[in-house]
C-alpha positions in Angstrom: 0.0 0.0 0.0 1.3 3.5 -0.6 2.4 5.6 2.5 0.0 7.8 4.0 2.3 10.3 4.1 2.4 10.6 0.3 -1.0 11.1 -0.2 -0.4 14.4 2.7 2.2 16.1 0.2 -0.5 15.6 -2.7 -3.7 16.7 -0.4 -3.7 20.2 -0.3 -2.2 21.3 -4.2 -4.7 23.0 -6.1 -7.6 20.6 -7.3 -7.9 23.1 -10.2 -4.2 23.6 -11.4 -4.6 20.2 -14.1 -7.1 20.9 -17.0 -10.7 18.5 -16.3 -11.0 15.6 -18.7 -13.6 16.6 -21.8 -16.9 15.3 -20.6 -17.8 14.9 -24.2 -15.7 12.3 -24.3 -17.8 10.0 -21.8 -20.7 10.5 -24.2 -22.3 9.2 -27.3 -25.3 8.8 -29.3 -26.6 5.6 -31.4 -28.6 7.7 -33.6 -27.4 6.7 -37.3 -26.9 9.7 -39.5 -26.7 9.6 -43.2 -24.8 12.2 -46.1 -25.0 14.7 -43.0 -23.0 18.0 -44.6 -19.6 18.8 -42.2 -19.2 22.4 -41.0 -16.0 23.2 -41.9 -13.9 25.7 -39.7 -10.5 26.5 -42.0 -9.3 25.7 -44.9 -10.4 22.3 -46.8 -7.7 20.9 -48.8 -8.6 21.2 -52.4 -6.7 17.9 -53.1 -8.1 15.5 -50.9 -10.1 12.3 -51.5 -10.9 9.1 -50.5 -13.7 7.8 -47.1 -11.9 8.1 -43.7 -13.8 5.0 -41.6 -13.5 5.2 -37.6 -15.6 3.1 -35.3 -15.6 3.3 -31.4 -17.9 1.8 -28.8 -21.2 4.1 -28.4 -23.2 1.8 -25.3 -25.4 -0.9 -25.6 -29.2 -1.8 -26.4 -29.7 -1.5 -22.3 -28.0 2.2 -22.2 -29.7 3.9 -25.6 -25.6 5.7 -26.0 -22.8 6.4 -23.7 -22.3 7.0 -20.5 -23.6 3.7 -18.1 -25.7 4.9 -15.7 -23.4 2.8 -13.3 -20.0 3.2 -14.2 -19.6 0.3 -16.7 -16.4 0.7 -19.2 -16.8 3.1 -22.1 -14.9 0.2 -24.3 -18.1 -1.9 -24.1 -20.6 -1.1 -26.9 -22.1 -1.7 -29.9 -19.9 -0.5 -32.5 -20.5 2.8 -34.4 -19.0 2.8 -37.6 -18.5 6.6 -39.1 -17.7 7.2 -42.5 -16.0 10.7 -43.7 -16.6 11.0 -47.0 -13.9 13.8 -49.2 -15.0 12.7 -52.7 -17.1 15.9 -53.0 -15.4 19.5 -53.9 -15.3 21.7 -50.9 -17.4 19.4 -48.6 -17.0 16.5 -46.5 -20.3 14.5 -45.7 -20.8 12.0 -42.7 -22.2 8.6 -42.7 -22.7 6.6 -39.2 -24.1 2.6 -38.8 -23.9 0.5 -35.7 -22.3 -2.8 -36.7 -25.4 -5.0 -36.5 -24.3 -8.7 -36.7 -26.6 -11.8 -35.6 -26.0 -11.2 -31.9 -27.0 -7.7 -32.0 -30.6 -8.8 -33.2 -30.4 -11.2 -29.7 -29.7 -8.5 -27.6 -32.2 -6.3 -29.2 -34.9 -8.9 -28.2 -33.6 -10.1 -25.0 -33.9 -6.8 -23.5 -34.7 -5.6 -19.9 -39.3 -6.1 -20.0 -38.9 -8.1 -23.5 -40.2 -11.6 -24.0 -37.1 -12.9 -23.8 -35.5 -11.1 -21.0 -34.5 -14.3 -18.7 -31.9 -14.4 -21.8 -31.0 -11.0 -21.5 -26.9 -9.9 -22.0 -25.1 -8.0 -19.6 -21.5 -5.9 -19.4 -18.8 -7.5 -18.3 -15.5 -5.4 -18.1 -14.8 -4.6 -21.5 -17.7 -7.5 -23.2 -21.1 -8.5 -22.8 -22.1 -11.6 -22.2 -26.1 -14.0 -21.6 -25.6 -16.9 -19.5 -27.8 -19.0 -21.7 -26.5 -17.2 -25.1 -23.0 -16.1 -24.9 -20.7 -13.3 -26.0 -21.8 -10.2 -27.9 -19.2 -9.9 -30.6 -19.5 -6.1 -30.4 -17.5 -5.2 -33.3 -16.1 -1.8 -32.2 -12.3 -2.0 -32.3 -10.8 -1.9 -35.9 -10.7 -2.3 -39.5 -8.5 -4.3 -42.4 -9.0 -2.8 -45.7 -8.6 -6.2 -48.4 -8.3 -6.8 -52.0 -7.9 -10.1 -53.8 -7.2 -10.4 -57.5 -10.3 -11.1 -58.7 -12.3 -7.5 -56.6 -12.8 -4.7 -58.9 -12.8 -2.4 -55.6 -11.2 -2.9 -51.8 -13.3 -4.9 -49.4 -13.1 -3.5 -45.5 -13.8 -5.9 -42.2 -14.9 -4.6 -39.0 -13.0 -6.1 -35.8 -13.3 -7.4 -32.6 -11.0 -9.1 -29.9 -13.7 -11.6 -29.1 -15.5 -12.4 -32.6 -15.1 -13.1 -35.9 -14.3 -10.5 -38.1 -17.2 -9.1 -40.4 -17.1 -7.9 -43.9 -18.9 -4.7 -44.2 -20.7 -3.4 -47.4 -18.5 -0.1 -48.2 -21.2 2.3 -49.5 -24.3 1.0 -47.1 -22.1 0.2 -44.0 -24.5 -2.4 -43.0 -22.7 -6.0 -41.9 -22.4 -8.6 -44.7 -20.9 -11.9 -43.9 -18.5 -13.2 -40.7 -15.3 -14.5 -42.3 -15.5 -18.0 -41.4 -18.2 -20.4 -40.4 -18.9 -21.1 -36.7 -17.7 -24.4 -38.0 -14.0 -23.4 -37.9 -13.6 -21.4 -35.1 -13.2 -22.9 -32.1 -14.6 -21.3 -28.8 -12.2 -20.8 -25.6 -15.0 -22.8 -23.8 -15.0 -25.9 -26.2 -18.1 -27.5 -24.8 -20.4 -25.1 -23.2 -22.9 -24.8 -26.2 -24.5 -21.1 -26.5 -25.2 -20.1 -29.9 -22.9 -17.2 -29.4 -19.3 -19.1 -28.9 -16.3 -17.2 -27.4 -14.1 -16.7 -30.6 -11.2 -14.9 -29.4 -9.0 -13.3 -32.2 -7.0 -10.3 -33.5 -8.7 -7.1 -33.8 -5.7 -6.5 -35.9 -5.4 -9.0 -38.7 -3.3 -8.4 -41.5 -3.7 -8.9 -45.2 -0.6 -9.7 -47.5 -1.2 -8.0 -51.1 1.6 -9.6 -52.6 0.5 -13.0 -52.2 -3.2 -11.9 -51.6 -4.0 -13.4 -48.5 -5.6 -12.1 -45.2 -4.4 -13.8 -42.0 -5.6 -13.8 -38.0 -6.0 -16.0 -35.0 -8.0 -18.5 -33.3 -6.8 -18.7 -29.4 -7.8 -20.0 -26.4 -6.4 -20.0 -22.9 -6.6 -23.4 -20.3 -8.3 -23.4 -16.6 -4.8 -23.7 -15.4 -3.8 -20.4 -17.5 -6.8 -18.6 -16.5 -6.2 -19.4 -12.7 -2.6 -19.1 -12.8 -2.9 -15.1 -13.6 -5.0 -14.5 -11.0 -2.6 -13.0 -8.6 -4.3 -13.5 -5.3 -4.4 -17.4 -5.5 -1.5 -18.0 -3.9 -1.3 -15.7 -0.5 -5.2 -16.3 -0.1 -5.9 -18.3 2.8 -9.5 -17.8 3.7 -11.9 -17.3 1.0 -14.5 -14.4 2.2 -17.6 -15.7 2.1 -19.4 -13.3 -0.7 -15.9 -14.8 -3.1 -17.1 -18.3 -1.8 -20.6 -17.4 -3.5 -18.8 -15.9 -6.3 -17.1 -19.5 -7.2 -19.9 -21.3 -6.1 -21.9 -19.4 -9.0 -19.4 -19.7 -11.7 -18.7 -23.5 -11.2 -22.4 -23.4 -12.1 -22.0 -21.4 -14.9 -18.9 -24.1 -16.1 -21.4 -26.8 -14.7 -18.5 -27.5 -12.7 -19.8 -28.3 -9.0 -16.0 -28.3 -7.5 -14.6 -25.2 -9.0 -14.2 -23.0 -5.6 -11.8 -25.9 -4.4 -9.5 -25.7 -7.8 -8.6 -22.2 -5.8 -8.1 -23.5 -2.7 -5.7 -26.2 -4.3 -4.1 -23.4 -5.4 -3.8 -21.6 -2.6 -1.5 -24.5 -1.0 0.4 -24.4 -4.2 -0.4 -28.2 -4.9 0.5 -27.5 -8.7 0.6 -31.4 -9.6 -2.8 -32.2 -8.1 -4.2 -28.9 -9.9 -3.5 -30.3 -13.2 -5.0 -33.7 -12.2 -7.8 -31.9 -10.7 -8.4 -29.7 -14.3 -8.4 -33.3 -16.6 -11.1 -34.7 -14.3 -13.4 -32.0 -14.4 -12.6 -31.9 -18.2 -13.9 -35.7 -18.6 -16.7 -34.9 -15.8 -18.4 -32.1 -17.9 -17.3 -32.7 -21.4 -15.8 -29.0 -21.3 -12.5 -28.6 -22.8 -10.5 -25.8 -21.4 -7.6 -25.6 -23.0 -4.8 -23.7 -24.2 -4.4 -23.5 -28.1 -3.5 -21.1 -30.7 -4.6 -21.6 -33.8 -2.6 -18.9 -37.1 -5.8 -18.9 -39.8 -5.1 -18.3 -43.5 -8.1 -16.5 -45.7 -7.7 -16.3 -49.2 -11.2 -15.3 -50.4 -12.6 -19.1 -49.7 -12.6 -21.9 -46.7 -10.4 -21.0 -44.0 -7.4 -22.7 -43.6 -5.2 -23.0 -40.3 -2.6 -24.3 -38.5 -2.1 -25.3 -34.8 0.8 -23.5 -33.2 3.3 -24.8 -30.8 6.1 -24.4 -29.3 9.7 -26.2 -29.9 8.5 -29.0 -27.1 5.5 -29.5 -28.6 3.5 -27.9 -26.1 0.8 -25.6 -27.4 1.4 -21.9 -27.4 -0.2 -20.6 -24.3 -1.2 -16.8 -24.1 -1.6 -15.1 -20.8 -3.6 -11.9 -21.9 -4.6 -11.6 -25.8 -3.7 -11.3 -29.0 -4.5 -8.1 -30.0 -2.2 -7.2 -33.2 -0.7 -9.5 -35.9 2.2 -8.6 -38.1 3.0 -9.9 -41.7 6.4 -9.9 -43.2 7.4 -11.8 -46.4 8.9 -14.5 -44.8 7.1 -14.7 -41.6 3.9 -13.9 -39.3 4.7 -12.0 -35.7 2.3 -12.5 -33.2 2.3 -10.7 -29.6 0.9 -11.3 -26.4 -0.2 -8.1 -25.8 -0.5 -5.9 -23.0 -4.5 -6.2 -21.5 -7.0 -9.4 -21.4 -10.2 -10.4 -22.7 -12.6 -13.3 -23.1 -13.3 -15.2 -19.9 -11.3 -13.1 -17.8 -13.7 -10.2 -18.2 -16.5 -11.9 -17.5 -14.6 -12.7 -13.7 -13.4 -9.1 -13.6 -16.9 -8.2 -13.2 -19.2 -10.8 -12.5 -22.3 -9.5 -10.8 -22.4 -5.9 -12.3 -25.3 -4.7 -10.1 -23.4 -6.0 -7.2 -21.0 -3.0 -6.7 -20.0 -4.0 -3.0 -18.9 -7.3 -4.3 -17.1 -5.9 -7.6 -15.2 -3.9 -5.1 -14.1 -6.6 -3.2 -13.4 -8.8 -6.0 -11.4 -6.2 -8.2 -9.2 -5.5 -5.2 -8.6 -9.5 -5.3 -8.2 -10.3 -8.9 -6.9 -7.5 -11.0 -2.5 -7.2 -11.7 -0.9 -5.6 -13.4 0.0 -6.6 -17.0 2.7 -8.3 -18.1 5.8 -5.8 -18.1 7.6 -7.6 -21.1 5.8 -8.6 -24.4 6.5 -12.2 -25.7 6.4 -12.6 -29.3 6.0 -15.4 -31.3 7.6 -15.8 -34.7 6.3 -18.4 -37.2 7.7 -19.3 -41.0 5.3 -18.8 -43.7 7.4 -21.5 -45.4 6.1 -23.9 -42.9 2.5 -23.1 -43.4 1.9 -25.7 -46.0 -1.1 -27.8 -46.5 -2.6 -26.4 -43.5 -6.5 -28.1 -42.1 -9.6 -27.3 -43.5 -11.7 -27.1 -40.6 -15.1 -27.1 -43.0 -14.2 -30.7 -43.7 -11.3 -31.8 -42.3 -10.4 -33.4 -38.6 -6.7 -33.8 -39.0 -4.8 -30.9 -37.4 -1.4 -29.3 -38.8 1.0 -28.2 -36.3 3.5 -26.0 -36.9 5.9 -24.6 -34.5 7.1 -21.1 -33.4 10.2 -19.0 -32.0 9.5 -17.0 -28.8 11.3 -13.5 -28.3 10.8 -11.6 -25.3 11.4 -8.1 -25.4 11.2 -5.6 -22.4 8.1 -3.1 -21.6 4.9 -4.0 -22.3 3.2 -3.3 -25.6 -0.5 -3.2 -27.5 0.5 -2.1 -30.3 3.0 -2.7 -33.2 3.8 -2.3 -36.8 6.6 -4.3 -38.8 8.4 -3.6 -42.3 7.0 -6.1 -45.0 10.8 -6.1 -46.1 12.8 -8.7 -44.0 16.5 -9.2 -45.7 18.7 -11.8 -44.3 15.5 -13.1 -42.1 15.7 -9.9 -40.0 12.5 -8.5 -38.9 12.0 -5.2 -38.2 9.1 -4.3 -35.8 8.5 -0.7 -34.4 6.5 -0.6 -30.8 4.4 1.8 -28.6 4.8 0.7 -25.0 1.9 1.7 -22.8 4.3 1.6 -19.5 2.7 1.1 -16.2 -0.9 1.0 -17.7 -3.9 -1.2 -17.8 -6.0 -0.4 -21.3 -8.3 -3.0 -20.0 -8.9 -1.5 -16.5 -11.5 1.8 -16.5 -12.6 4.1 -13.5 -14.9 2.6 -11.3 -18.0 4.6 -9.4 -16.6 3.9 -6.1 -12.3 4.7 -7.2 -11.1 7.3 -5.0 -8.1 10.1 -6.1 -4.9 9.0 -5.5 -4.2 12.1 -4.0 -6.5 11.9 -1.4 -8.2 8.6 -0.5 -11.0 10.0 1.4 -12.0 12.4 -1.9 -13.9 10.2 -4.7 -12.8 10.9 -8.2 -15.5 12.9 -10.2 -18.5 11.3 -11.6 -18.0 12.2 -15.3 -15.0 10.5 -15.6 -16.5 6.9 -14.3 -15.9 4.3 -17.5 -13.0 6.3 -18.5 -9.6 4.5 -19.0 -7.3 5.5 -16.0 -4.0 7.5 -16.5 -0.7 5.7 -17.2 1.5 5.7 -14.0 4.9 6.0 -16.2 6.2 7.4 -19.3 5.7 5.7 -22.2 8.2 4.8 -24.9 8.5 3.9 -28.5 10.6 1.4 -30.0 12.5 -0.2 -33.0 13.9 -4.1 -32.8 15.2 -5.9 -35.7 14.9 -9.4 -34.5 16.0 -12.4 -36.6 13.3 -14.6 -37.7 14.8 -18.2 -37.6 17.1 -17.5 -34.0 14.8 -15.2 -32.5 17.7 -12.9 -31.3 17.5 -9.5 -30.7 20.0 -8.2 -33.5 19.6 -4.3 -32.1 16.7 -2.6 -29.9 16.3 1.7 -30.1 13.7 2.5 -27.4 13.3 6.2 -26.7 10.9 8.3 -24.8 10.1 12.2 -24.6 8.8 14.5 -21.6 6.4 15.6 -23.4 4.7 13.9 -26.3 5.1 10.2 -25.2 2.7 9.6 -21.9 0.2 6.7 -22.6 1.1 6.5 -26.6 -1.6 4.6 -28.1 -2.7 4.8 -31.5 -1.2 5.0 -34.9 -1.3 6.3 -38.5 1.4 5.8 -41.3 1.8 6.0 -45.3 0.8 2.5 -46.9 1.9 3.1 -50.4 4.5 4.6 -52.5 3.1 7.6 -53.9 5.2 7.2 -57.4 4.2 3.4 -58.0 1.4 3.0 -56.1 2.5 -0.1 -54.4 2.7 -1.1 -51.2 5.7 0.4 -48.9 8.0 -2.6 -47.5 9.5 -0.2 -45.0 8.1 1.7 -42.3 10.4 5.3 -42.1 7.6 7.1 -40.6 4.6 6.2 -38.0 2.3 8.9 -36.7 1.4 8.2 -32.6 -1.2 10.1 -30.5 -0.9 10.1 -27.0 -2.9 10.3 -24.1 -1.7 12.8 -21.7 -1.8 12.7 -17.7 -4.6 14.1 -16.2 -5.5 14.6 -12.2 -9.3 13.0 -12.4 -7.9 9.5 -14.0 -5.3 9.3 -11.7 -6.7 6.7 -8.9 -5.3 5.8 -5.6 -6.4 1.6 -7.0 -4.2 2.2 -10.5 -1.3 3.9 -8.4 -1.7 1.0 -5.8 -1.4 -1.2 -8.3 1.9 0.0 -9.9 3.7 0.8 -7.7 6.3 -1.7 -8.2 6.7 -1.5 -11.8 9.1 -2.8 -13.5 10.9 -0.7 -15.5 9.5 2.3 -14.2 12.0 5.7 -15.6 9.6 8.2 -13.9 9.4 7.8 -10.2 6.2 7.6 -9.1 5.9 10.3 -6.8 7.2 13.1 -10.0 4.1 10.9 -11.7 1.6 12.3 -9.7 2.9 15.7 -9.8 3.3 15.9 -13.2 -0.6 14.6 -13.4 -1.7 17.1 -10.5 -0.4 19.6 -13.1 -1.6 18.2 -16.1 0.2 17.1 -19.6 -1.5 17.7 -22.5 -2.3 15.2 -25.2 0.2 15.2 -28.4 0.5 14.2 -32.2 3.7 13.2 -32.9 6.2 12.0 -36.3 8.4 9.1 -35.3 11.1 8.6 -38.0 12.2 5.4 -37.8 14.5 4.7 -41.1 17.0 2.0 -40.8 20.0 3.5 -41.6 19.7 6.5 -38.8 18.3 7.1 -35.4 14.9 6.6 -33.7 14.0 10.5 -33.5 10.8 12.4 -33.0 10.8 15.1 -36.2 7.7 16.6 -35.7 5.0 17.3 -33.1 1.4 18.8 -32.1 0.9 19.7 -28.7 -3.2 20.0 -28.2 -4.4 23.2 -26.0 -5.0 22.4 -22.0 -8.4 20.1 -21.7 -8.2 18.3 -25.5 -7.7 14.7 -25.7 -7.2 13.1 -29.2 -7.3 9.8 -30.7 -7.9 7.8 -33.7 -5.1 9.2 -36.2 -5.7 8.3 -40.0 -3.6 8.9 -42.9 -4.8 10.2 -46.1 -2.4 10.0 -49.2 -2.6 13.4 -51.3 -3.0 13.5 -54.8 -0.2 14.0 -56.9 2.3 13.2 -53.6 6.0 13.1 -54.2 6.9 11.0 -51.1 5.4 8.9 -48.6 4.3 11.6 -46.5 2.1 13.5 -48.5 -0.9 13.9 -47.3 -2.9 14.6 -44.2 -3.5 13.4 -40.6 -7.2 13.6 -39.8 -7.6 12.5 -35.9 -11.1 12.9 -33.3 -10.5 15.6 -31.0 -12.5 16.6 -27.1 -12.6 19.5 -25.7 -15.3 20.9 -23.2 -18.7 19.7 -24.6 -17.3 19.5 -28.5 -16.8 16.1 -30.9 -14.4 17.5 -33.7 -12.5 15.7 -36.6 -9.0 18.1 -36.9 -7.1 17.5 -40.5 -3.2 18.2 -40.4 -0.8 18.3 -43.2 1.4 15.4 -42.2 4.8 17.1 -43.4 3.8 19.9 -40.8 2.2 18.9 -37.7 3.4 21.6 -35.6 1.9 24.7 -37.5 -1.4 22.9 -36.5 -4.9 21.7 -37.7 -5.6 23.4 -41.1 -9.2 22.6 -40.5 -11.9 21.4 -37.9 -15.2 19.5 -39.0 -18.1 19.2 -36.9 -21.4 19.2 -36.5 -24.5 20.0 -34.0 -26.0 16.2 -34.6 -22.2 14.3 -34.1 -21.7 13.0 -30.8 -19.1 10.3 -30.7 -17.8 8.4 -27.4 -13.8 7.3 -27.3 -13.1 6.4 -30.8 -10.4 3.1 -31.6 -9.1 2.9 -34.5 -9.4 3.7 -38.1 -8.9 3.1 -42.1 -9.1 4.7 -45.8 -10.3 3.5 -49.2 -9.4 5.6 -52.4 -13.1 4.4 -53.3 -16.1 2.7 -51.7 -19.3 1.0 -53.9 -21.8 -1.6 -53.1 -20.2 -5.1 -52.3 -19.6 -7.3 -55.1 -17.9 -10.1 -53.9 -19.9 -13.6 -53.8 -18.6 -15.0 -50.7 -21.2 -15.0 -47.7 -22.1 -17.3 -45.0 -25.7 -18.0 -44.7 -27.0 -16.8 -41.0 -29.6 -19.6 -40.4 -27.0 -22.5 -41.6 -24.6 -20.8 -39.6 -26.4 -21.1 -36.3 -28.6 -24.2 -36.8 -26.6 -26.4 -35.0 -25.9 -24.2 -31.9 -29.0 -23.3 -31.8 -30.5 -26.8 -32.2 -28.3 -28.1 -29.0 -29.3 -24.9 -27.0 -32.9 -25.5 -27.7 -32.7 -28.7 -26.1 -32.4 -26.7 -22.5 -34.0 -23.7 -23.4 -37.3 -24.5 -26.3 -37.6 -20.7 -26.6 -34.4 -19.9 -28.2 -35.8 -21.5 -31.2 -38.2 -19.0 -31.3 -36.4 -16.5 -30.7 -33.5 -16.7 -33.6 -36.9 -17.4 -35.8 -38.6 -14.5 -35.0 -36.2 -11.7 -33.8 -32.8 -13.0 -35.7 -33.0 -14.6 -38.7 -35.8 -12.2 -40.9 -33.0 -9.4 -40.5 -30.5 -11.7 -42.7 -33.1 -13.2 -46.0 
């Protein structure tokens, strides 16, 4: 626990001296606009084109927009998909659809007073989840813009870390098909049959024009996995009664009657008997809870994948998610990345009108992430006649090289170019931060325990407690050693560095750009109201901390403003930061997108649009990407646009009506899920024939 004495020096500095975080942030609206006309403030670039998507989280069915009523993260939420359009002369019109797959239409109908509210979905952490139906694959994190030989335009999916990825129709924004039957995915809870499986994947995949294929991942974690990160397990020696419930409640969920004393095995550290213990209740309950990893190849047709493991033939366990995939031409880099999802969530907040008990059980479960990022490496020459899961049993293994590099990471971007098998990979490490965790209605300031933090920020991420850093690693694809590592960081523009924009082509040929020489980051800032005496608790220890904690919370007490920054990152000379934006006091900024200009002589031509808070406003700002620093050159908005924290973002040079034949057919998708979850509940028939199924003739 921190000192008393160090929340005294903090107490009595002035409350007002740091900026208040941009309540417009907390909110949003689900109303869907269509070809509304931008106001434009400054000067409109006469030689832009091209549709600027962005989607973010904007609530649920339950909340009618953003913010909970009781605190719930602002990551959970349909997702809102905008579309800028700049193919118009001197205007810019907006487009907005929520992302409406199958289990949107189940939600809809199982609502709070509906006919089929005993199936109704609730938030968990950063999901949504129905006992009886599943997990909402809210498709509100990212995008992957596609096109195989035979499109005559570029195809876009809509992402989620816990779904399938969906193909969108470009000019309607309405969903199209998942990529990938039910079939062949596998669910982290192989065996407990809801129609609405637990696919966890990338929110990031990646598509490889060159040899026009799109590739992602399938992954699950075991019971031992799951309970092994759980950081209280192994000093806990009474179980408080209301976390005996708790257990009690979720071995019913697993139909597992035993599962409270899987903890208390664990809690005498009996690891051999734990394992035992897991393959019984495995044969018991027909549940197989199980690490795998599964890389999944998508060339337009069946999917095709291959089990991962590592050199011992064990399969590739991840401890927290795997957010991001990289593609180079020799290999495919995954990450265990740097916050959790899937099953976890669902314990990191279990009973979400229980606040007394979410208190208690957040103080017991959550850690810190891990402070170093593993990577996994894996040779596309080895991915060769991989399984069919549509019709074939027999799986492929193939195995992978593990590199562990230093600091935490979420995000990361790697050259397509790989000579001599060495991959270059350029990071954003989010250092002594937790993008899964949010601020809770009962967190109190970490400057004074007995003062609550303020209401409007409840759902908001928290601050990072240390300075964040930015990285380049060239990293040898068949060792795995670390050839040469450049990590900087800056006082200014690199506190919680999230999200990213760069040049994809070469402006001259039009083709794809094998190196990276230039990324654009925003960054979050440090502000007073996020900074909670439970996130401060909580890293207090960290790692590789550069900043001492106690300059931390002075620096937040005083605020530090959210930045846009160039990171040059050639090969041939040093990491540097050549240009910056620092936003005015009270602005917070996210979702950077770059848009090639017409005509451009070099990879950076073109503009930086971005989503921009301040006070009560919801802005898009456009920069010229060659000169951040002289500012926006324009701001759009709009009296009817009101957008919540938006994630990430992508740009077509054109967007039509879909035209591409592959689609999966809804009702033969769910028939057999549905069938076996009928046999328990008879109404869900009904339900998927009445309130699911008419939306997808």
């Amino acid at each position: 626990m921190m000192s008393q004495k160090r929340y005294i020096d903090y107490k009595n500095k002035d409350i007002n001296s740091c900026p208040k975080v941009p309540e417009s942030i907390m909110t949003a609206s689900r109303c869907e606009l269509t070809d509304i006309q931008m106001k434009i403030c400054g000067n409109l670039p006469s030689d832009l084109y091209g549709h600027v998507f962005m989607v973010t989280p904007v609530g649920t069915v339950d909340s009618g927009g953003l913010p909970f009523v009781n605190g719930d993260s602002l990551l959970c939420g349909d997702g809102m998909i905008y579309r800028l359009d700049f193919d118009c002369q001197d205007e810019v019109k907006l487009t907005t659809r929520i992302a409406k797959p199958p289990d949107y239409y189940a939600d809809k109908a199982t609502r709070d007073g509906s006919k089929y509210d005993k199936y109704r979905f609730r938030n968990h952490g950063i999901t949504r989840f129905s006992l009886s139906l599943g997990v909402r694959n809210q498709l509100n994190t990212a995008f992957l813009p596609m096109k195989f030989s035979q499109d005559s335009q570029e195809r876009l999916l809509v992402t989620y870390d816990a779904g399938r990825p969906y193909e969108i129709d470009t000019q309607t924004l309405e969903v199209v098909t998942p990529i990938g039957t039910n079939q062949e995915w596998q669910s982290e809870l192989n065996g407990y049959n809801t129609p609405f499986p637990t696919f966890l994947s990338a929110a990031h995949p990646a598509f490889d024009p060159h040899t026009q294929k799109m590739f992602t991942v399938n992954y699950g974690r075991s019971l031992a996995n799951f309970i092994d990160a759980i950081p209280f397990i192994y000093d806990l020696e009474q179980i408080p009664q209301e976390i005996d419930e708790f257990l009690t409640a979720l071995g019913s969920f697993l139909r597992i009657n035993f599962l409270k004393d899987i903890f208390d095995l664990f809690s005498q550290s009996c690891q051999s008997l734990l394992q035992i213990y897991v393959k019984f209740l495995e044969k018991l309950t027909n549940l197989k809870i199980e690490d795998f990893v599964y890389l999944i190849s998508w060339d337009g047709g069946a999917l095709e994948r291959w089990k991962l493991v590592l050199p011992n033939g064990v399969p590739l366990p991840i401890n927290q998610s795997m957010h991001q995939i990289g593609i180079t031409r020799d290999y495919v880099v995954l990450m265990d990345t740097a916050f959790s999802t899937g099953l976890e969530q669902v314990l990191n907040n279990p009973f979400p009108e229980n606040k007394k008990f979410e208190t208690q059980l957040r103080n017991l479960l959550e850690g810190t992430v891990s402070p170093d990022s593993a990577i996994y490496i894996v040779r596309r020459a080895d991915l060769k006649a991989g399984q069919f899961p549509a019709y074939d049993d027999q799986e492929v293994e193939v195995l992978v090289k593990k590199v562990v590099l230093p600091l935490e990471t979420a995000h990361f971007l790697v050259d397509y170019d790989n000579p001599q098998g060495n991959i270059t990979l350029n990071a954003a490490h989010i250092c002594g931060m937790n993008v899964a965790e949010w601020v809770r209605q009962y967190d109190v300031s970490a400057y004074n325990p007995q003062n609550p933090v303020p209401s409007y920020v409840y759902g908001m991420e928290n601050n990072p407690t240390d300075i964040g850093r930015v990285g380049r690693y060239v990293v040898n694809g068949e060792t795995g050693d670390i050839l040469s590592s450049h990590v900087i960081s800056d006082a200014e523009c690199t506190w919680g560095v999230e999200l990213f924009a760069y040049p994809e082509r070469n402006p001259k040929t039009g083709q794809p750009l094998e190196r990276l020489e230039d990324i654009y980051w925003s960054s979050f800032g440090l502000w007073k109201d996020l900074m909670t005496k439970f996130i401060v608790d909580m890293y207090k220890d960290y790692k590789y901390r550069q900043v001492p904690l106690s300059k931390v919370l002075n620096l937040a007490n005083k605020g530090i403003p959210a930045y846009l920054f160039r990171l040059h990152a050639s090969p041939t000379e040093a990491l540097e930061i050549l240009d910056r934006y620092k936003f005015p006091p009270g602005h917070i900024t996210s979702s950077p997108q770059f848009i090639p200009r017409r005509d451009g002589e070099k990879p950076t031509d073109g503009y930086i649009v971005c989503t921009v808070w301040h006070e009560n406003k919801n802005e898009f700002w456009l920069f010229d990407a060659n000169y951040l620093s002289k500012g926006p050159k324009c701001k759009l908005f709009h009296p009817s646009l009101d957008f919540g924290f938006t994630l990430h973002t992508a740009w077509l040079p054109t967007i039509g009506n879909r035209q591409a034949s592959y689609c999966i057919d809804v009702r033969e998708d769910y028939k057999e899920s549905v069938r076996e979850a009928s046999q328990k509940h008879p109404d869900i028939k009904n339900l998927f024939e009445q309130e699911i199924y008419p939306h997808f003739n």
